[in-house]
MMTF fields as JSON, N, C-alpha, C and O atoms, coordinates in Angstrom:
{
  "mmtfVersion": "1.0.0",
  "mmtfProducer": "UNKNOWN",
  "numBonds": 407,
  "numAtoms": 408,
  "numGroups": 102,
  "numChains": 1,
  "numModels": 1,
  "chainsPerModel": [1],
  "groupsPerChain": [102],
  "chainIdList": ["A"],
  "bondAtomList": [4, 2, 8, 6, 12, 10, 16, 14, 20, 18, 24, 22, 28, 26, 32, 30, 36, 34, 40, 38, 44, 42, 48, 46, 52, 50, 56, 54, 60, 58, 64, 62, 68, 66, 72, 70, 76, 74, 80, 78, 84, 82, 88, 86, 92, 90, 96, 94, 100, 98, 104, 102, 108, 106, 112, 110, 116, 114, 120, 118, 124, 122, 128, 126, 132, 130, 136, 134, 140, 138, 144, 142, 148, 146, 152, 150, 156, 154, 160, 158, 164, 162, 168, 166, 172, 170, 176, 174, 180, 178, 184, 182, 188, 186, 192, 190, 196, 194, 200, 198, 204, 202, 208, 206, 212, 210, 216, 214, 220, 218, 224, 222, 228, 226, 232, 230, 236, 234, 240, 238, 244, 242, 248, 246, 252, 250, 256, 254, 260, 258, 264, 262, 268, 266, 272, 270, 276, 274, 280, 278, 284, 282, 288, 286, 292, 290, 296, 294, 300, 298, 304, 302, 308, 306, 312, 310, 316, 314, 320, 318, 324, 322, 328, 326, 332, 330, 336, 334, 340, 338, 344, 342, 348, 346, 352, 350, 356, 354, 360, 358, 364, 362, 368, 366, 372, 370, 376, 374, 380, 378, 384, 382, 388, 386, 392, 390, 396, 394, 400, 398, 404, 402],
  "bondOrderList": [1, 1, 1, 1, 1, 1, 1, 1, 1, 1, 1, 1, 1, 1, 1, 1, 1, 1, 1, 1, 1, 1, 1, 1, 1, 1, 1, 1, 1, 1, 1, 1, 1, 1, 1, 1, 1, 1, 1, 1, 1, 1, 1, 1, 1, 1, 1, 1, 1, 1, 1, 1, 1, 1, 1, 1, 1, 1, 1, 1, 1, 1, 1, 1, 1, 1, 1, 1, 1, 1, 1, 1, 1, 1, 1, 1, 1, 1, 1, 1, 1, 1, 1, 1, 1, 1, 1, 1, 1, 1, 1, 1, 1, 1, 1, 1, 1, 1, 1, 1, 1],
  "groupList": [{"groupName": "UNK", "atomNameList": ["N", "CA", "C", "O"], "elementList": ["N", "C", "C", "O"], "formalChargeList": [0, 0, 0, 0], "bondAtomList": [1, 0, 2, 1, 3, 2], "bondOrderList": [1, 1, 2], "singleLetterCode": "X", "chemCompType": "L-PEPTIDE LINKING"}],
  "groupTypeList": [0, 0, 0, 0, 0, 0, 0, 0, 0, 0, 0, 0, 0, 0, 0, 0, 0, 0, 0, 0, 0, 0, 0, 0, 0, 0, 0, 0, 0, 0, 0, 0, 0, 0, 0, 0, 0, 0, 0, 0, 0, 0, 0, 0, 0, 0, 0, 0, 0, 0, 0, 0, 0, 0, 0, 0, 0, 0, 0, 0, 0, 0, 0, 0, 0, 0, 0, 0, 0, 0, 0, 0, 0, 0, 0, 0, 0, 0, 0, 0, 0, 0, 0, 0, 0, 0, 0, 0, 0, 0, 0, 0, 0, 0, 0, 0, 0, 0, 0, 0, 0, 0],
  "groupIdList": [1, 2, 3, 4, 5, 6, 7, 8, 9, 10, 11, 12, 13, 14, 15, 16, 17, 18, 19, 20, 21, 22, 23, 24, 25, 26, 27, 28, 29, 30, 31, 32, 33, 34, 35, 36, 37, 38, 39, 40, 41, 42, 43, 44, 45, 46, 47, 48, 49, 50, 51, 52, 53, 54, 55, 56, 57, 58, 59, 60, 61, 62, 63, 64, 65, 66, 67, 68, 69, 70, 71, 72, 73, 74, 75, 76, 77, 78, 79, 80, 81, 82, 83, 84, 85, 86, 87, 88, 89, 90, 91, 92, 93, 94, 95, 96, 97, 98, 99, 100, 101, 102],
  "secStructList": [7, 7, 7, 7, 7, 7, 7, 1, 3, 3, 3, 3, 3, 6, 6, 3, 3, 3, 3, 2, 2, 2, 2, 2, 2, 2, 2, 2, 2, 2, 2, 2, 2, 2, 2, 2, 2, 2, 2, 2, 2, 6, 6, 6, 7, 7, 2, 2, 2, 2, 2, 2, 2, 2, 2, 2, 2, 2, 2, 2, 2, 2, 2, 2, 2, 2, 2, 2, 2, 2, 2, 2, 6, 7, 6, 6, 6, 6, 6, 6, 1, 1, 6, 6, 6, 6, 7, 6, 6, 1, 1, 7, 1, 7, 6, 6, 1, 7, 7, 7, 7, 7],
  "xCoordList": [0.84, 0.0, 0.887, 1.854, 0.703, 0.952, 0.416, -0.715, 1.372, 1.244, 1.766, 2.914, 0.133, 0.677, 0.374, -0.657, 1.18, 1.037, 2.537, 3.499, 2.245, 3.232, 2.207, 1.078, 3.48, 2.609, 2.527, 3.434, 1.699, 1.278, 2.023, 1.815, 3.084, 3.995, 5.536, 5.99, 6.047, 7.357, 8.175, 8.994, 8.032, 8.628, 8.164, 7.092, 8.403, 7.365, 8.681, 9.506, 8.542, 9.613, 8.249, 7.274, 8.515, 7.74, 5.633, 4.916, 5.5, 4.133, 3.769, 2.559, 4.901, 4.423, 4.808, 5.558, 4.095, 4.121, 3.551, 2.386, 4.714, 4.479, 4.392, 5.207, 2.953, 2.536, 2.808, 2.788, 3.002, 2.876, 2.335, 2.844, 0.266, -0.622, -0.134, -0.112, 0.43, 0.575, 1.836, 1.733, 3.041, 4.123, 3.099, 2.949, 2.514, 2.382, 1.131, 0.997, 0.423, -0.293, 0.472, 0.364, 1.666, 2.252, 2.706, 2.634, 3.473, 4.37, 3.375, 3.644, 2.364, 1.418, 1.255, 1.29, 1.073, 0.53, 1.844, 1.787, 3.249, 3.972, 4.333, 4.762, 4.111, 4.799, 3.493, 3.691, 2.11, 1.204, 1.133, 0.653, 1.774, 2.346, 3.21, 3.331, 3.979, 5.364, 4.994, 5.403, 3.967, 3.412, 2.461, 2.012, 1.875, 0.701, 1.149, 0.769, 2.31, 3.366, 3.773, 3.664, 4.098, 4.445, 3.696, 3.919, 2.579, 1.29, 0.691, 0.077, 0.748, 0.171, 1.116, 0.561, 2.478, 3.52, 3.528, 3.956, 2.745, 3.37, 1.785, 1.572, 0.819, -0.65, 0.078, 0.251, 0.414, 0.111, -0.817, -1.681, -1.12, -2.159, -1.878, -0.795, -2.799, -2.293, -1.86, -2.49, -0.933, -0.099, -1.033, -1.284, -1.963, -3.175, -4.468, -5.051, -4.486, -5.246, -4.762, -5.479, -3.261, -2.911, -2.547, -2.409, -2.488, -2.511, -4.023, -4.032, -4.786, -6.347, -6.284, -6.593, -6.126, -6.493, -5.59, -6.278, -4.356, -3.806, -4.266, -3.989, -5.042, -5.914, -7.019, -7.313, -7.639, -8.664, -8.497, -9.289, -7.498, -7.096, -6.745, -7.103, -5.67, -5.484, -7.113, -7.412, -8.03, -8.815, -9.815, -10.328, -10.001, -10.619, -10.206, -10.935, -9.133, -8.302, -8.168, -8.004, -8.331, -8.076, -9.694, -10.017, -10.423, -11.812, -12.389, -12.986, -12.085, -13.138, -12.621, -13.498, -11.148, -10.092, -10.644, -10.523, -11.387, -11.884, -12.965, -13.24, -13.929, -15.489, -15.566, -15.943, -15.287, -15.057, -14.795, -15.693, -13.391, -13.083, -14.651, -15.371, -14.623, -15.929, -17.367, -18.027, -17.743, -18.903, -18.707, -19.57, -17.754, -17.854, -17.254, -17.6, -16.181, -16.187, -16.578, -16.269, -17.494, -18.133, -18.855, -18.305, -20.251, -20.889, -21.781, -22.506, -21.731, -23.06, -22.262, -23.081, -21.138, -19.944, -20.181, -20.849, -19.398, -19.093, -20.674, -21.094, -21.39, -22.834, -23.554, -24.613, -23.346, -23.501, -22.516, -23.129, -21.25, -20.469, -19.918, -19.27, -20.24, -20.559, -18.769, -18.187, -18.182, -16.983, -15.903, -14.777, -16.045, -15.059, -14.525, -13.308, -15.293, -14.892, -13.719, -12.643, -13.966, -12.32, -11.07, -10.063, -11.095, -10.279, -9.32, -9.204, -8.629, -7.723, -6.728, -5.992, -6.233, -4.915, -5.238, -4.423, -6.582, -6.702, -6.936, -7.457, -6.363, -6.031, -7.862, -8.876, -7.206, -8.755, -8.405, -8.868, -7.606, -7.624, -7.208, -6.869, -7.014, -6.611, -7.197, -6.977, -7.836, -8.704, -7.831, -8.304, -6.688, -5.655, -5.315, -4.436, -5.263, -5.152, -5.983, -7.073, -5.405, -6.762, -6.812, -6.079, -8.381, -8.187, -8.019, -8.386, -7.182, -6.928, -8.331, -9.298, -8.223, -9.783, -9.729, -8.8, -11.057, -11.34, -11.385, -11.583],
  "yCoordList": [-1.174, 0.0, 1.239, 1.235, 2.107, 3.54, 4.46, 4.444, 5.176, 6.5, 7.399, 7.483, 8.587, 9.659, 10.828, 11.426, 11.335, 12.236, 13.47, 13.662, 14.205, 15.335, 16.75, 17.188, 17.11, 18.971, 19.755, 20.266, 19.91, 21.181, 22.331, 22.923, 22.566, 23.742, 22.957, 22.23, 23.793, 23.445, 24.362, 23.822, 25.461, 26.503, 27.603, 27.812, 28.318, 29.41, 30.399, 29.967, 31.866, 32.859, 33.902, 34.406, 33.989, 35.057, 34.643, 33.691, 35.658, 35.519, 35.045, 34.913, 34.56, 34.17, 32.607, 32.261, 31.745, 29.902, 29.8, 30.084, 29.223, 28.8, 27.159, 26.367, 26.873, 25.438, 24.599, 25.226, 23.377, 22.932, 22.771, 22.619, 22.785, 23.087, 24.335, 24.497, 25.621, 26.777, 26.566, 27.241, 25.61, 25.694, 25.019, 25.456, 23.973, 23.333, 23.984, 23.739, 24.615, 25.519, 26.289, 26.293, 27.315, 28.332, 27.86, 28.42, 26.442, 25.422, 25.71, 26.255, 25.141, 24.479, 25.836, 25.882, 26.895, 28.217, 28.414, 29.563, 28.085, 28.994, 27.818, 28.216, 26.735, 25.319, 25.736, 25.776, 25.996, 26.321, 27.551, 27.678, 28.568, 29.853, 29.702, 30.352, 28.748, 28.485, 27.826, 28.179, 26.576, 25.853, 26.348, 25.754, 27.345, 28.002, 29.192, 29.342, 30.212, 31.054, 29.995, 30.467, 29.045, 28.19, 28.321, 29.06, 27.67, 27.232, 28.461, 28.46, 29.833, 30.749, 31.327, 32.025, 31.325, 31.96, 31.47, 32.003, 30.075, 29.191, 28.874, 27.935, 29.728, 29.93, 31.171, 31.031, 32.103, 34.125, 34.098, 34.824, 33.764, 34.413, 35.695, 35.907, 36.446, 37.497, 37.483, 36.87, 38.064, 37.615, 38.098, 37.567, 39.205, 39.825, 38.644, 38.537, 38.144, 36.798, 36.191, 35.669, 35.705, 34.787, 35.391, 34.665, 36.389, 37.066, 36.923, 36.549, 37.16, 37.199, 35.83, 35.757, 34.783, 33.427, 32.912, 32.364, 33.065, 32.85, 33.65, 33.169, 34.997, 35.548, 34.662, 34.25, 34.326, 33.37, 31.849, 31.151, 31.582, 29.758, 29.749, 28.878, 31.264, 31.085, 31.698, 30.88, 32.78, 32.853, 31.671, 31.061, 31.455, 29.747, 28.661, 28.091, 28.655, 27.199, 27.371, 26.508, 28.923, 28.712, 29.281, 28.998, 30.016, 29.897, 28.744, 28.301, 28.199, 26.884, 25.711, 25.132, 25.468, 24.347, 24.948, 24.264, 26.355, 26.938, 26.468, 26.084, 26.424, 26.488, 25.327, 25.125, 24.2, 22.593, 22.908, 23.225, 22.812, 22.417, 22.53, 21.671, 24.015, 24.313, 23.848, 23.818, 23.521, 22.741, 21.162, 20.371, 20.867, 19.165, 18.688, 17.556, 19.443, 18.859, 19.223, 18.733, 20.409, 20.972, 21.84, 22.851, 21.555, 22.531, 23.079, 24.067, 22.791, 23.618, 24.078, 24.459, 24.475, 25.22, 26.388, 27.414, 25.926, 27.621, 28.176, 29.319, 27.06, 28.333, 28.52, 29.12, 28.227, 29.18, 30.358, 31.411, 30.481, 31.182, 31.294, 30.406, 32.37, 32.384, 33.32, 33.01, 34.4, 35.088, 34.146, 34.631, 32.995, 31.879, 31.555, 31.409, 31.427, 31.009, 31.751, 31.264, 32.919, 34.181, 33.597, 33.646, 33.05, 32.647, 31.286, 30.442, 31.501, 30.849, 30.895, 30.066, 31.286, 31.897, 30.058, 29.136, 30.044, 28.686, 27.679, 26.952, 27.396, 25.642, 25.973, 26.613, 24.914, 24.327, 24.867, 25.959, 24.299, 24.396, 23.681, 23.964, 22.105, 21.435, 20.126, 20.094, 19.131, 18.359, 16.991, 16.114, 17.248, 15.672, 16.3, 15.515, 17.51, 18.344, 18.564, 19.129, 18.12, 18.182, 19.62, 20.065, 20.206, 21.692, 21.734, 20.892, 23.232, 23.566, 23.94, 24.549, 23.574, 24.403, 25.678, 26.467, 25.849, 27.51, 28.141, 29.35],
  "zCoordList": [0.0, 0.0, 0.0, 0.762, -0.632, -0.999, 0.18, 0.664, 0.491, 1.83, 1.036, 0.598, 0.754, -0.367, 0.385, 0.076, 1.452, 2.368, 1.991, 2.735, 0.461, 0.303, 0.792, 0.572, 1.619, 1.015, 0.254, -0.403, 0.24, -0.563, -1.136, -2.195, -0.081, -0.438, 0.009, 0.892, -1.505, -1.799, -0.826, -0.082, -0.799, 0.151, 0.557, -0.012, 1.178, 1.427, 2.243, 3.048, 1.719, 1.88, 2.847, 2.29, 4.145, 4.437, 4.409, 4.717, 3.999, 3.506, 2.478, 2.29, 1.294, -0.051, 0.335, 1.248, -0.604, -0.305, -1.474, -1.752, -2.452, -3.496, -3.455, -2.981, -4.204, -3.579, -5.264, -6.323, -5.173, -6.215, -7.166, -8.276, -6.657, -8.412, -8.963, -10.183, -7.803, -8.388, -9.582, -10.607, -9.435, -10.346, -11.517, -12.658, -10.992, -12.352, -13.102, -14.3, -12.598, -13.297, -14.058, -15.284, -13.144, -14.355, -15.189, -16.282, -15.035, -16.054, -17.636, -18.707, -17.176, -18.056, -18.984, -20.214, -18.087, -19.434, -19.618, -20.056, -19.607, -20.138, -21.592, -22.675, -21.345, -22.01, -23.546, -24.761, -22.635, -23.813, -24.627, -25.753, -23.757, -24.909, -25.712, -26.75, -25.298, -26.099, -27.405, -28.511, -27.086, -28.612, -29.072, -30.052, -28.716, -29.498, -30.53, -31.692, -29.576, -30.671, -31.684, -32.816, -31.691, -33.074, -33.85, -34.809, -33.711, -34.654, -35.017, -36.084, -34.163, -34.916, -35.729, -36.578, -35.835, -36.292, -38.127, -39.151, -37.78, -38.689, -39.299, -40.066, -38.871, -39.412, -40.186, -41.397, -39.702, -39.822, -39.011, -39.503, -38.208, -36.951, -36.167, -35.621, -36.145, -35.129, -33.719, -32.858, -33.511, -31.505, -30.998, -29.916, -31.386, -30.657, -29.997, -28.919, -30.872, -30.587, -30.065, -29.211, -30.046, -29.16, -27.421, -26.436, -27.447, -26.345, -25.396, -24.223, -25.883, -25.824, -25.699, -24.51, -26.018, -26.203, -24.687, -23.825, -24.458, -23.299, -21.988, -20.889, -22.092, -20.782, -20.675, -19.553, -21.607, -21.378, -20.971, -20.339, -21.396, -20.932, -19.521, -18.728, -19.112, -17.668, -16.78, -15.91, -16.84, -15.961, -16.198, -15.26, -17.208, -17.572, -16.248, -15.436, -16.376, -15.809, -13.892, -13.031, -13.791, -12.714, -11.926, -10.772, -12.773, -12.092, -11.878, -10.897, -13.153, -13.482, -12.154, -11.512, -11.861, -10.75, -9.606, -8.59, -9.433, -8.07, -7.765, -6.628, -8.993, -8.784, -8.489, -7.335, -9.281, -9.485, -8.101, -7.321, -7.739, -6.239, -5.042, -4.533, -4.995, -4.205, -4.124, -3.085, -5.215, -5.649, -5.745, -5.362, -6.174, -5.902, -4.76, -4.423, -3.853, -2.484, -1.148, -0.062, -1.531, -0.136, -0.898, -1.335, -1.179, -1.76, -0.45, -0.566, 0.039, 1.284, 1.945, 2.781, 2.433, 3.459, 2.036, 2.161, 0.543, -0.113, -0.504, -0.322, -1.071, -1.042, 0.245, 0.062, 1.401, 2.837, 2.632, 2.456, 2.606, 2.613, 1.06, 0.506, 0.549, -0.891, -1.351, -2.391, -0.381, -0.219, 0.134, 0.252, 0.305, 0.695, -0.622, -0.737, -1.624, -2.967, -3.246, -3.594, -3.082, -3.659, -3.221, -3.928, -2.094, -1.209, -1.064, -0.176, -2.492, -3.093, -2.402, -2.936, -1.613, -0.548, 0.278, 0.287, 0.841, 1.924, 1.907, 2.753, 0.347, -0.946, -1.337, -1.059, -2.212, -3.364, -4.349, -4.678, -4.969, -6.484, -7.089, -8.238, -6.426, -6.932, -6.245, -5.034, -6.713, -6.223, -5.247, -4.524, -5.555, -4.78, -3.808, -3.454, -2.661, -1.749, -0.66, -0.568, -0.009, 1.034, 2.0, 2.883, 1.185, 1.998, 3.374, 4.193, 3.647, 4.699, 5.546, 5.09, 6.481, 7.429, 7.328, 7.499, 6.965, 6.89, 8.263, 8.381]
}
Protein backbone atom coordinates (compact mmCIF):
# COMPACT_ATOMS: atom_id res chain seq x y z
CA UNK A 1 0.00 0.00 0.00
CA UNK A 2 0.95 3.54 -1.00
CA UNK A 3 1.24 6.50 1.83
CA UNK A 4 0.68 9.66 -0.37
CA UNK A 5 1.04 12.24 2.37
CA UNK A 6 3.23 15.33 0.30
CA UNK A 7 2.61 18.97 1.01
CA UNK A 8 1.28 21.18 -0.56
CA UNK A 9 3.99 23.74 -0.44
CA UNK A 10 7.36 23.45 -1.80
CA UNK A 11 8.63 26.50 0.15
CA UNK A 12 7.37 29.41 1.43
CA UNK A 13 9.61 32.86 1.88
CA UNK A 14 7.74 35.06 4.44
CA UNK A 15 4.13 35.52 3.51
CA UNK A 16 4.42 34.17 -0.05
CA UNK A 17 4.12 29.90 -0.31
CA UNK A 18 4.48 28.80 -3.50
CA UNK A 19 2.54 25.44 -3.58
CA UNK A 20 2.88 22.93 -6.22
CA UNK A 21 -0.62 23.09 -8.41
CA UNK A 22 0.57 26.78 -8.39
CA UNK A 23 4.12 25.69 -10.35
CA UNK A 24 2.38 23.33 -12.35
CA UNK A 25 -0.29 25.52 -13.30
CA UNK A 26 2.25 28.33 -14.35
CA UNK A 27 4.37 25.42 -16.05
CA UNK A 28 1.42 24.48 -18.06
CA UNK A 29 0.53 28.22 -19.43
CA UNK A 30 3.97 28.99 -20.14
CA UNK A 31 4.80 25.32 -22.01
CA UNK A 32 1.20 26.32 -23.81
CA UNK A 33 2.35 29.85 -24.91
CA UNK A 34 5.36 28.49 -26.10
CA UNK A 35 3.41 25.85 -28.61
CA UNK A 36 0.70 28.00 -29.50
CA UNK A 37 3.37 31.05 -30.67
CA UNK A 38 4.45 28.19 -33.07
CA UNK A 39 1.29 27.23 -34.65
CA UNK A 40 0.17 30.75 -34.92
CA UNK A 41 3.52 31.96 -36.29
CA UNK A 42 3.37 29.19 -38.69
CA UNK A 43 -0.65 29.93 -39.41
CA UNK A 44 0.11 34.12 -39.82
CA UNK A 45 -2.16 34.41 -36.95
CA UNK A 46 -2.29 37.50 -35.13
CA UNK A 47 -0.10 37.62 -31.50
CA UNK A 48 -3.17 39.82 -30.66
CA UNK A 49 -5.25 36.80 -30.59
CA UNK A 50 -2.91 34.79 -29.16
CA UNK A 51 -2.51 37.07 -26.35
CA UNK A 52 -6.35 37.20 -25.82
CA UNK A 53 -6.49 33.43 -26.20
CA UNK A 54 -3.81 32.85 -23.30
CA UNK A 55 -5.91 35.55 -20.78
CA UNK A 56 -8.66 33.37 -21.38
CA UNK A 57 -7.10 29.76 -20.93
CA UNK A 58 -5.48 31.08 -17.67
CA UNK A 59 -8.82 32.85 -15.96
CA UNK A 60 -10.62 29.75 -17.57
CA UNK A 61 -8.30 27.20 -15.81
CA UNK A 62 -8.08 28.71 -12.71
CA UNK A 63 -11.81 29.90 -12.09
CA UNK A 64 -13.14 26.88 -13.48
CA UNK A 65 -10.09 24.35 -10.75
CA UNK A 66 -11.88 26.94 -8.07
CA UNK A 67 -15.49 26.49 -8.78
CA UNK A 68 -15.06 22.59 -9.49
CA UNK A 69 -13.08 22.42 -6.24
CA UNK A 70 -15.93 24.31 -4.20
CA UNK A 71 -18.90 22.74 -5.65
CA UNK A 72 -17.85 19.17 -5.90
CA UNK A 73 -16.19 18.86 -2.48
CA UNK A 74 -18.13 20.97 -0.14
CA UNK A 75 -20.89 22.53 -1.76
CA UNK A 76 -23.06 23.62 1.28
CA UNK A 77 -19.94 25.22 3.46
CA UNK A 78 -19.09 27.62 -0.11
CA UNK A 79 -22.83 28.33 -1.04
CA UNK A 80 -23.50 29.18 2.84
CA UNK A 81 -20.47 31.18 2.61
CA UNK A 82 -20.56 32.38 -0.89
CA UNK A 83 -16.98 35.09 -0.22
CA UNK A 84 -15.06 31.88 0.69
CA UNK A 85 -14.89 31.01 -2.97
CA UNK A 86 -12.32 34.18 -3.66
CA UNK A 87 -10.28 32.65 -1.21
CA UNK A 88 -7.72 30.85 -3.09
CA UNK A 89 -4.91 31.90 -0.55
CA UNK A 90 -6.70 28.69 1.92
CA UNK A 91 -6.03 25.64 -0.95
CA UNK A 92 -8.76 24.33 -3.36
CA UNK A 93 -7.62 24.40 -6.48
CA UNK A 94 -6.61 21.44 -6.93
CA UNK A 95 -8.70 18.36 -6.22
CA UNK A 96 -5.66 15.67 -4.78
CA UNK A 97 -5.15 18.34 -1.75
CA UNK A 98 -6.76 18.18 1.03
CA UNK A 99 -8.19 21.69 2.00
CA UNK A 100 -6.93 23.57 4.70
CA UNK A 101 -9.78 24.40 7.43
CA UNK A 102 -11.34 27.51 6.89
Amino acid sequence: MIHWNVSPEIFSIGFIHIRWYGLLFAGSFIVGLYIMTKIFRNENKSEDDLNDLVWYMILGTVIGARLGHCLFYNPEYYLSHPLQILMVWKGGLASHIVEERL
